[in-house]
N, C-alpha and C positions, 0 to 999 in steps of 0.2 A: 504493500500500500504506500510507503513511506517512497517519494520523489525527493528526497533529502534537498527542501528550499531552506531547512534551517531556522525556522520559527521554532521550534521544541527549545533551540537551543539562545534563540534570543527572547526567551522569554520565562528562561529558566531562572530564579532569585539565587540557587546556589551554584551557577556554572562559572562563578568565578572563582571557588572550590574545589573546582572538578579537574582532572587530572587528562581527560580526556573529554569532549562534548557529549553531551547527548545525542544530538545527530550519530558523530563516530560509532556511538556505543548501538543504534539501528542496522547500521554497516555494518559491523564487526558481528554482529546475531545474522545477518544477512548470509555474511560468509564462513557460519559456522565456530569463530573463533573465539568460543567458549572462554578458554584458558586466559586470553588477554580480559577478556571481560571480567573474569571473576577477581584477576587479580589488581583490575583498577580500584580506583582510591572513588570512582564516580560513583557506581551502581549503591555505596555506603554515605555517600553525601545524602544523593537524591532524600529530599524532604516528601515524597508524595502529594502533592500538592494540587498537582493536574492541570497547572500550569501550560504543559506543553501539548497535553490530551485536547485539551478545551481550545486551544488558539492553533491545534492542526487542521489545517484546510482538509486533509484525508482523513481524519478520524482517528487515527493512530495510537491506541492506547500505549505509548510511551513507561508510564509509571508504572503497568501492568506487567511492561518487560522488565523492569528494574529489581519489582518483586522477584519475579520469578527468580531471575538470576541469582538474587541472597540467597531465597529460598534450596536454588541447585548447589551454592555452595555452602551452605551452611548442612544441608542435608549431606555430606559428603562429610563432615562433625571440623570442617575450617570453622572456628569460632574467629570474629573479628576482633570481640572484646573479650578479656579475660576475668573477671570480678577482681581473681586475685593480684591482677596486675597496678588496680586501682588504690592508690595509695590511703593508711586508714582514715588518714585526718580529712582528703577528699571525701572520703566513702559516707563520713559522718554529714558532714554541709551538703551534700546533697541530697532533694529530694527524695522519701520513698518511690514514689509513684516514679518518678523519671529514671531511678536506677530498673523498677519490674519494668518498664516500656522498653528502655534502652536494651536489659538484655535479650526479652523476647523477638528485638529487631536484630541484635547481634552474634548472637549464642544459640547454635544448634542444639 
């Protein structure tokens, strides 16, 4: 579906974050190349937001690919975040709620 015009990616709030475009990361699922995708710094930005879903001229659920891909590497048990690697005096000042969200989005 995706005619890569690059709206996804100019209209994305964290692609100045991203390691690689949103666009690229349509391409690169295009051409099968899993392994670059899972081990960009992007598909862990991505806020879901639908940003790029909702301002594609083709429809292109964008965000939906984003999931997936945590979700294929995270199901493969790559954890992106550690708990244990979060320092205690952090672990403390942070939120309940935003450490349960944070892992269930990072932790297989």
């Amino acid at each position: 579906m995706c005619y890569q015009c690059g709206l996804c990616t100019g209209n994305c709030p964290a692609a100045a974050n991203m390691d690689i475009s949103p666009r690229r990361v349509i391409e690169l699922a295009r051409l099968g190349m899993e392994e670059e995708m899972a081990v960009s710094r992007t598909v862990w930005v991505c806020a879901s937001c639908l940003a790029c879903t909702v301002n594609c001229p083709r429809g292109f659920d964008l965000s939906r690919l984003m999931e997936a891909i945590r979700l294929l590497t995270l199901r493969k048990n790559v954890d992106r975040v550690r708990p244990e690697d979060i320092p205690p005096e952090e672990r403390c000042d942070l939120p309940q709620i935003a450490m349960v969200s944070g892992l269930r989005k990072f932790t297989g």
